[in-house]
N, C-alpha and C positions, 0 to 999 in steps of 0.2 A: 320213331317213324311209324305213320297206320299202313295199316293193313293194302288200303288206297292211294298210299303216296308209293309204297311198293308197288304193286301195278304198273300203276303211272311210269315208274322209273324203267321197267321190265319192258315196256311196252317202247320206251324211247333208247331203252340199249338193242331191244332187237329189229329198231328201225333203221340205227345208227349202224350195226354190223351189218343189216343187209345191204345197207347203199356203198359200205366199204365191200361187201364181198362183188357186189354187179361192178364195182371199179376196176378191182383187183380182175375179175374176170374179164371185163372187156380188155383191158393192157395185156392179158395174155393171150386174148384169142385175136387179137391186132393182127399180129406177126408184120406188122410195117416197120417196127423198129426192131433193133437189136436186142440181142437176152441182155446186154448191160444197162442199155437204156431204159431197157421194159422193168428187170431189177431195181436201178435207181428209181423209177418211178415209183414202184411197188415200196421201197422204202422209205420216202418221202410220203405215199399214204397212210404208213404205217407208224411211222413217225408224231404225225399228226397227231392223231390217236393219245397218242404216249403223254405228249404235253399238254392235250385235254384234260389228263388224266392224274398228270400231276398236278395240275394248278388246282383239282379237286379235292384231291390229298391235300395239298397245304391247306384249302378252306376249310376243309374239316377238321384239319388237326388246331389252328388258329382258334376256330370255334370251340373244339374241348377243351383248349389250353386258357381260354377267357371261364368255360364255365364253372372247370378245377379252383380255378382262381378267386370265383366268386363265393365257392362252395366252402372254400381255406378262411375264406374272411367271416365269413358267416358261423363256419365252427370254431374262429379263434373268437367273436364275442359271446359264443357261449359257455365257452370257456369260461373268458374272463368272467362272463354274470353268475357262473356258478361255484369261479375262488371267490367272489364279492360274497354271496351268498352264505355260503360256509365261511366266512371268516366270522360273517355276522352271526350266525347261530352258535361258534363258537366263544363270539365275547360274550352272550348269551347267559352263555352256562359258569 
């Protein structure tokens, strides 16, 4: 990740929390509803949040788990091209 896509990212979490925290603030300074209602409220935004956050984890992890994968494949044929190799230099000799 650059330099610039970190930014970028910083810049859209600390936009993301502020609009959760003016949320969270307003259900508190309501006082129309009850502490349970204002509660569940608060946790249904909080909630949110959570499953954003895991469906990211899973993308990411999906994503290393493909590039592992591709990296395994790529050092088992060097592998192989290198017992090819040495086997040939050994009928060689």
């Amino acid at each position: 990740m650059t330099t610039e896509e970190v930014r970028i990212r910083y810049v859209q979490s600390s936009s993301h929390l502020e609009q959760i925290y003016a949320k969270l603030r307003a259900l508190v300074a309501s006082g129309v509803s009850s502490v349970e209602e204002t509660l569940g409220q608060i946790l249904d935004l909080l909630s949110r949040g959570e499953s954003k956050s895991a469906a990211y984890v899973d993308e990411k992890a999906k994503a290393a788990n493909a590039y592992a994968e591709e990296k395994k494949a790529e050092a088992s044929a060097k592998t192989k091209k290198a017992k090819e190799t040495l086997g040939k230099k050994k009928n060689e000799l």
